[in-house]
C-alpha positions, 0 to 999 in steps of 0.5 A: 506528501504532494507527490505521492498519495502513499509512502513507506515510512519506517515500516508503515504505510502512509496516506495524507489522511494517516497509517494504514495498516499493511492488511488494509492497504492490502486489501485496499490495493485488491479494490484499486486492481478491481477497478482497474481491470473493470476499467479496462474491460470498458475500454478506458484507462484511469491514469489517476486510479493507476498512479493511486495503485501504483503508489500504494503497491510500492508503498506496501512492497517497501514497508514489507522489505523494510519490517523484514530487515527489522526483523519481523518473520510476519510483516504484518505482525508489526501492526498487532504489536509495539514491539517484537 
């Protein structure tokens, strides 16, 4: 996973340091947009903190498509059960 710091694997979201449940990255990727905007605000840009954010929306964004096309009507219901 050298390229990316997250991916969408089978419906999961992963980091180097393990799966992230889709509320936790969610919220996850409210604090990378937080930053960023403060960033901005200063005047400075964090081409890392923006790579990071853009990562994990796309890993969030993939793993709800594919729990979708899995079948799940609540994307983040997947997380609460082993099966559906």
């Amino acid at each position: 996973m050298k390229d990316q710091p997250f991916r969408h694997i089978g419906g999961a979201i992963v980091a180097n340091h393990g799966a992230l449940a889709l509320t936790s990255a969610q919220a996850m990727s409210k604090i990378y947009q937080q930053r960023a905007a403060a960033e901005i605000s200063l005047g400075r840009t964090d081409d890392q903190l923006n790579a990071r954010a853009r990562s994990l929306d796309g890993a969030i964004a993939e793993a709800i498509i594919w729990r979708r096309a899995a079948g799940w009507t609540d994307p983040e219901a997947a997380d609460r059960s082993s099966s559906h």
